[in-house]
C-alpha positions in Angstrom: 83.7 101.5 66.5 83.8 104.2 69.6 85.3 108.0 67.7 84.7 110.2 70.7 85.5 109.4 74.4 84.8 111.4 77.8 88.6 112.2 78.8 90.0 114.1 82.0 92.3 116.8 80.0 94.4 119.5 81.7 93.5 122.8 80.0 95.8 125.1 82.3 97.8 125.1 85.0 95.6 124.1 88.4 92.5 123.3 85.7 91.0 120.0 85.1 88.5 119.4 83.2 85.4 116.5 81.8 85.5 116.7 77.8 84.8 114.9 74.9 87.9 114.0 72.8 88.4 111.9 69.7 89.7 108.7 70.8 93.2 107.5 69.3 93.5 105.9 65.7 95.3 102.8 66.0 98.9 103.2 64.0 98.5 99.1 63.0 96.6 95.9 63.6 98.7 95.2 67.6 96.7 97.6 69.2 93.4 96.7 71.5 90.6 98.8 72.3 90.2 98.7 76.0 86.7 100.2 78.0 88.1 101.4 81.1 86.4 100.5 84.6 89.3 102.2 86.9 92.1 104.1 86.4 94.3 105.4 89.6 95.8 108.8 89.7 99.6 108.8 90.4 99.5 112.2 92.5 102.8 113.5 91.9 103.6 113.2 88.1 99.7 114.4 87.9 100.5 117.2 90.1 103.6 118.2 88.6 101.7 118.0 84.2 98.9 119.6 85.9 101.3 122.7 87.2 103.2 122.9 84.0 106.9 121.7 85.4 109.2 121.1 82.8 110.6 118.2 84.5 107.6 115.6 83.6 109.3 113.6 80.2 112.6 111.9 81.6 114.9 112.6 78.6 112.2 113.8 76.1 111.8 117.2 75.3 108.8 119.1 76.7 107.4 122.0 74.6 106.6 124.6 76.8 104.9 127.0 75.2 102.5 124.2 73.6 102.0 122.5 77.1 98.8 122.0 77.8 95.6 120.3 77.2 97.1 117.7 78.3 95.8 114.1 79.7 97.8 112.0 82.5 96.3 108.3 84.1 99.2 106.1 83.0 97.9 103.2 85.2 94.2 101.5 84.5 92.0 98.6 84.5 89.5 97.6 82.0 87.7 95.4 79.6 88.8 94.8 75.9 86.5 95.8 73.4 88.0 95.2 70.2 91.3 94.2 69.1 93.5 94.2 66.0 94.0 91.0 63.3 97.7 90.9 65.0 96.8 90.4 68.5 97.5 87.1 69.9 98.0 87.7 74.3 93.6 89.1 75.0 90.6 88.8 73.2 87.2 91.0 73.2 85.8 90.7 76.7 89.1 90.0 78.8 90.3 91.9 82.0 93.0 93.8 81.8 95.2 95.6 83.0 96.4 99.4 80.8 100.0 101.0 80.9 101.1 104.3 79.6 96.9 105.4 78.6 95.1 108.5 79.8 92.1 108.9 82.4 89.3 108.5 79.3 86.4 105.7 79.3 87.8 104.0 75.6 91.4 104.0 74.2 93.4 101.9 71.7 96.7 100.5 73.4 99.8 98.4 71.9 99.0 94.7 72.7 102.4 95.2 74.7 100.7 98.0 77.0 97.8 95.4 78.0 97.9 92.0 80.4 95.3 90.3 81.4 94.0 90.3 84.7 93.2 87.1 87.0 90.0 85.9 88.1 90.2 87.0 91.4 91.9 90.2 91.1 89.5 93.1 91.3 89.3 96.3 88.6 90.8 98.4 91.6 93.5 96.7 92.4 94.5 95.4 88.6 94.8 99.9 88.4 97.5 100.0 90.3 99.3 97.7 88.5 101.2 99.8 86.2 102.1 102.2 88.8 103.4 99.2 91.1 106.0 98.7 89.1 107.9 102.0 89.3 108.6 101.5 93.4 109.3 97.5 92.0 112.3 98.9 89.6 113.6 101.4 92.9 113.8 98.2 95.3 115.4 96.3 92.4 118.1 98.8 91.7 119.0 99.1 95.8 120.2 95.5 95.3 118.5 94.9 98.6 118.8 91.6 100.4 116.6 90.1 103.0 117.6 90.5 106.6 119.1 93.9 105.9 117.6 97.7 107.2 115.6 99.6 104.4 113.8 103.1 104.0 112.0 104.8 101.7 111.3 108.6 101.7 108.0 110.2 100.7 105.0 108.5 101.6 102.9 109.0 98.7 101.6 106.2 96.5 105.0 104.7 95.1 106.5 105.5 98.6 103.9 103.4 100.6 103.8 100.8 97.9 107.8 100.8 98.1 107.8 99.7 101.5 105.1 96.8 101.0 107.5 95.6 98.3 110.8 96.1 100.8 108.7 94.0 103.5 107.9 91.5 101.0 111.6 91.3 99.7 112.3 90.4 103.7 114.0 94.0 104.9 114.0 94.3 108.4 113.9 97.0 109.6 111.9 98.8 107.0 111.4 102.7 108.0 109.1 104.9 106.1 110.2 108.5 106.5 107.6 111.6 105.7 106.9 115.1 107.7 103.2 114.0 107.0 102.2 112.3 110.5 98.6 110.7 108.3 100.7 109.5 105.6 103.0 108.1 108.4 100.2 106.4 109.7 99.1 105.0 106.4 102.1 103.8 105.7 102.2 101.7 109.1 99.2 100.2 108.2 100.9 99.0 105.1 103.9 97.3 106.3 106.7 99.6 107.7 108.1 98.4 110.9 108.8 102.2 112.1 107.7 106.0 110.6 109.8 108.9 111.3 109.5 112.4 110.6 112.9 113.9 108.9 112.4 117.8 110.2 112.8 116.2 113.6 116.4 116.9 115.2 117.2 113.7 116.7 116.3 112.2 113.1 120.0 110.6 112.8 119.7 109.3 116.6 116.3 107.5 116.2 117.6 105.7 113.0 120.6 104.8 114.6 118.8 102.9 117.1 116.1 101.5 115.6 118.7 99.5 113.1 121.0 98.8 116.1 123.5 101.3 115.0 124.0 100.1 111.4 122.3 102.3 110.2 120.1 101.7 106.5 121.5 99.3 103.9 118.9 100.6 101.4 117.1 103.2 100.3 114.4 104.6 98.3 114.2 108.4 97.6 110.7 109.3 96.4 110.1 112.8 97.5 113.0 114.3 94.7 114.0 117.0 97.0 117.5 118.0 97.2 117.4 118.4 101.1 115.2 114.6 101.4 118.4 112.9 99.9 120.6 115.1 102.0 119.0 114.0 105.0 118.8 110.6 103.9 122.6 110.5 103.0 123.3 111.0 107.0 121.5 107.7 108.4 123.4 105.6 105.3 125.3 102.9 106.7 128.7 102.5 104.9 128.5 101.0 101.2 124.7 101.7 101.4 122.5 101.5 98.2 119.9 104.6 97.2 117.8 104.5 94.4 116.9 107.9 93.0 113.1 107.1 92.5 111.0 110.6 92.9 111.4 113.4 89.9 113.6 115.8 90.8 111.3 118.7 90.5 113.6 121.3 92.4 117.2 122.4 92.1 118.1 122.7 96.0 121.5 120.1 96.0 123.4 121.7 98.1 124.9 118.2 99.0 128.4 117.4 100.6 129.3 114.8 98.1 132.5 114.3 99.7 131.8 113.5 102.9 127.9 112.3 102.4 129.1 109.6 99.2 132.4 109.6 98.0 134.4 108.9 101.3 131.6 106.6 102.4 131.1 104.4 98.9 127.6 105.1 98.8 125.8 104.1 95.3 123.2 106.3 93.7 121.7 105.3 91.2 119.0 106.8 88.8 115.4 104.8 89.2 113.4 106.8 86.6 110.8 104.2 85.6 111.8 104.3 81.8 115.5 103.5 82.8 114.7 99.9 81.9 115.5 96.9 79.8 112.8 97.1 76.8 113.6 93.2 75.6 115.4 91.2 78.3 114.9 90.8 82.3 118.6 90.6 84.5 119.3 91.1 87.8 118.1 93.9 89.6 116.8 95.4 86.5 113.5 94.1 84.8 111.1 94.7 82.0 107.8 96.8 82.4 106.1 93.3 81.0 107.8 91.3 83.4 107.4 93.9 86.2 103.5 94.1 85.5 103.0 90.3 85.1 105.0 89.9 89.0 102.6 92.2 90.6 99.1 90.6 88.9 100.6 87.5 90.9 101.8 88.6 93.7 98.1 90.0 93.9 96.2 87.4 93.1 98.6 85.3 95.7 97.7 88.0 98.3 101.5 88.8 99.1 100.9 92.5 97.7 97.2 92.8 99.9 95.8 96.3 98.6 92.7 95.9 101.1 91.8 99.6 102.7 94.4 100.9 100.1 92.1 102.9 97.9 91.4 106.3 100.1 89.1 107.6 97.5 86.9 106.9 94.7 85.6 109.3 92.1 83.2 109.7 89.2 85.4 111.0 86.3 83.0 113.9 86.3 83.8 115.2 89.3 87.5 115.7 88.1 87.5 119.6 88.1 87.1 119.2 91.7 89.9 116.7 92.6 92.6 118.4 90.6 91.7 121.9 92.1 92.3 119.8 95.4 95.8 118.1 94.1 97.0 121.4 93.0 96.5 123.3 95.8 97.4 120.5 98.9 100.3 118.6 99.1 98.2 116.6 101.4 96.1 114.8 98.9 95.2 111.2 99.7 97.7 108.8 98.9 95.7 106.9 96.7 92.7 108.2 94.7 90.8 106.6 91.9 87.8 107.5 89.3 85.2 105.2 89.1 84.3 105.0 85.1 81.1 102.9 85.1 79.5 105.5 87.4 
């Protein structure tokens, strides 16, 4: 049985680095030992853990002055090496995908944290899966219905992904919104129908005639900057729906809730990816299983087509390198991956 694994850990703030660790001692007989092939870095929580911000846990408490190492890569793919007496969904050799693991080469995860992957459905693709389903729970939570206008703020992974799903959920128009004209771009490729940079002045005008003056139904807020949702708040079309998707990292709120929500009946409502049903699927609001085992088949249908998606792929030992790079531009490639049979 594998006792040591090579393991991207976060030794300070702005410093990655390519260690041995001890691997993780399964608690019972549900867990399953999965090799990884891929795992995908989710820029923004990576960023954030790798910069010691407190706001990284959702409700649980972050000790601060015990912060770091610490090891991120929540969303993998692999092959399953061993598995408990209890486990009835894989067995050793399947695909899979991994939820809530680390960037390492071996880890034990919950039966629960594991699906397998179809036959047609690549490594690279099966890695986004778990990250998928965070910009999957936003859309939900907007209550969005085909035919109507959508956006989505912040063009990052979930942000790009977000407006495949939006498109996919029949949206039209869907707008994706970032001051980042090659994320713009990538995010055109992707599905948006228009991109629009928010510094611009004549923001509110261009929404307002793109949507033929209705203005945006729904809304995705990814960026978690107090003045992103206040510029959002201006192109809402009356009774519109934003989902609070992106970390607030910053305390800039300096929002007009009077005039920008209350007066117009405009729902917010928190997306954090843990604010979910643990046991039971219901409208609008989903399981992480049920999420995960949606997008496997809406990829292996070819309705969510990741082709070109990947902008780079890394050996895992070449990690010091791409975290100095995260920490210090904010104009990282939307989606980056490490390459663990290299």
């Amino acid at each position: 049985m594998v006792s040591n694994s090579k393991t991207i850990v976060f030794t300070a703030p702005g410093i990655a680095e390519y260690i041995d660790t001890p691997t993780n001692t399964p608690a019972d007989d549900n867990y399953v030992l999965v090799r990884h092939i891929v795992t995908t870095v989710s820029c923004g929580t990576e960023r954030a853990n790798l910069m010691k911000h407190p706001n990284v846990a959702g409700k649980y408490y972050v000790d601060m002055e015990h912060y770091f190492p610490r090891s991120l890569g929540y969303s993998g793919a692999g092959v399953v090496e061993a598995v408990g007496k209890n486990v009835k969904s894989v067995k050793v050799g399947d695909r899979v995908t991994t939820s809530w693991g680390i960037h390492t080469k071996y880890r034990w995860f919950h039966e629960h944290n594991v699906h397998k992957i179809p036959d047609d459905v690549s490594f690279e693709h099966a890695a986004l899966c778990h990250i998928v389903t965070f910009p999957m729970a936003g859309v939900r939570k907007t209550n969005l219905e085909f035919g109507e206008s959508a956006m989505t703020v912040g063009l990052g992974i979930l942000g790009v992904i977000s407006v495949m799903i939006m498109k996919l959920a029949g949206a039209y128009p869907v707008i994706g919104v970032d001051p980042n004209p090659a994320r713009r771009e990538f995010a055109k490729k992707f599905g948006a129908d228009f991109v629009l940079d928010p510094t611009e002045a004549d923001f509110p005008e261009k929404v307002r005639k793109i949507t033929d003056g209705r203005m945006v139904n729904a809304a995705v807020e990814v960026t978690g900057s107090g003045p992103a949702l206040d510029r959002l708040l201006d192109v809402m079309a009356e009774y519109g729906r934003v989902s609070l998707l992106g970390c607030t990292r910053d305390s800039d709120f300096s929002i007009d809730y009077y005039k920008k929500i209350h007066a117009p009946g405009i729902t917010l409502v928190g997306a954090h990816t843990n604010a979910r049903p643990k046991c039971e699927s219901h409208e609008g609001w989903w399981t992480e299983h049920d999420d995960i085992t949606a997008a496997l088949r809406l990829i292996d249908a070819g309705r969510l087509d990741f082709s070109g998606f990947v902008c780079e792929t890394h050996s895992p030992s070449e990690a010091p390198q791409v975290y100095a790079r995260l920490a210090e531009n904010r104009d990282f490639p939307v989606c980056v991956q490490f390459n663990w049979e290299e």
